[in-house]
C-alpha positions in Angstrom: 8.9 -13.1 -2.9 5.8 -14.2 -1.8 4.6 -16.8 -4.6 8.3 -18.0 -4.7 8.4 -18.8 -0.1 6.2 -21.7 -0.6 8.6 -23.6 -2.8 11.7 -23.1 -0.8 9.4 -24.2 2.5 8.1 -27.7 1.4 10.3 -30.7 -1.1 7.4 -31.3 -3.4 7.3 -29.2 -6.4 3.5 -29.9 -6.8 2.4 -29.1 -3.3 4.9 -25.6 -3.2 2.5 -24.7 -6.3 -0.3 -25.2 -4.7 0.5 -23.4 -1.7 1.8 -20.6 -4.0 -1.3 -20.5 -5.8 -3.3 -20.2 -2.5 -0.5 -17.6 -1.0 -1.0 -15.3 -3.7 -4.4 -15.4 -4.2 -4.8 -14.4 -0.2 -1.8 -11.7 -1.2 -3.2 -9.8 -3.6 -6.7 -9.9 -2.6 -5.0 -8.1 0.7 -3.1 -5.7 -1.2 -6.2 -4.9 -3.4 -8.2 -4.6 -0.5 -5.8 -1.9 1.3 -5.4 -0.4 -1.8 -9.2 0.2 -2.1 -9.4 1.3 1.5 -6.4 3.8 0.7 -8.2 5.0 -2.1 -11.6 4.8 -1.1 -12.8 3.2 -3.9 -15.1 0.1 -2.7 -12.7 -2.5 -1.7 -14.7 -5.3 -3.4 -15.0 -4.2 -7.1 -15.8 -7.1 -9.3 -14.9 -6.1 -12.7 -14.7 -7.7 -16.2 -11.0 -7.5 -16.6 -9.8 -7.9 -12.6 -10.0 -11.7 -12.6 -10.0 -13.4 -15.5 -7.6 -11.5 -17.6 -4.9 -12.3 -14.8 -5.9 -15.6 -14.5 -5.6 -16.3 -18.2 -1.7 -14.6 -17.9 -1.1 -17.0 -14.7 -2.2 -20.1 -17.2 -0.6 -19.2 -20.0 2.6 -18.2 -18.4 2.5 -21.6 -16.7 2.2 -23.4 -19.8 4.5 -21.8 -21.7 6.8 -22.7 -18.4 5.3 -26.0 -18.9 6.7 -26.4 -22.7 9.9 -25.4 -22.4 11.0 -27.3 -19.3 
């Protein structure tokens, strides 16, 4: 629910993907965050695949989104 609220909250596709973008960064560096304070592991861990293995799902999930619409 959380990356999908921004689009039912503004008319412009573009800006709702924005906002979604920003919203769920902020989400799930909170959720990680908690997690790691649950845990105790340190709630800043930067690690190889963290980051930019879910970043390069996010991209090419939007552009395969992209293609077929």
């Amino acid at each position: 629910m959380i990356p999908l609220s921004p689009y039912m909250l503004v008319h412009r596709v573009l800006t709702g993907l924005w906002i979604s973008v920003a919203v769920t960064l902020v989400a799930l560096f909170a959720f990680g965050y908690g997690k790691g304070r649950l845990t105790r592991y340190p709630p800043v861990a930067w690690r190889r695949a963290d980051g930019g293995h879910r970043g390069l799902a996010a991209a090419a999930a939007f552009g395969i989104a992209r293609l077929i619409a």
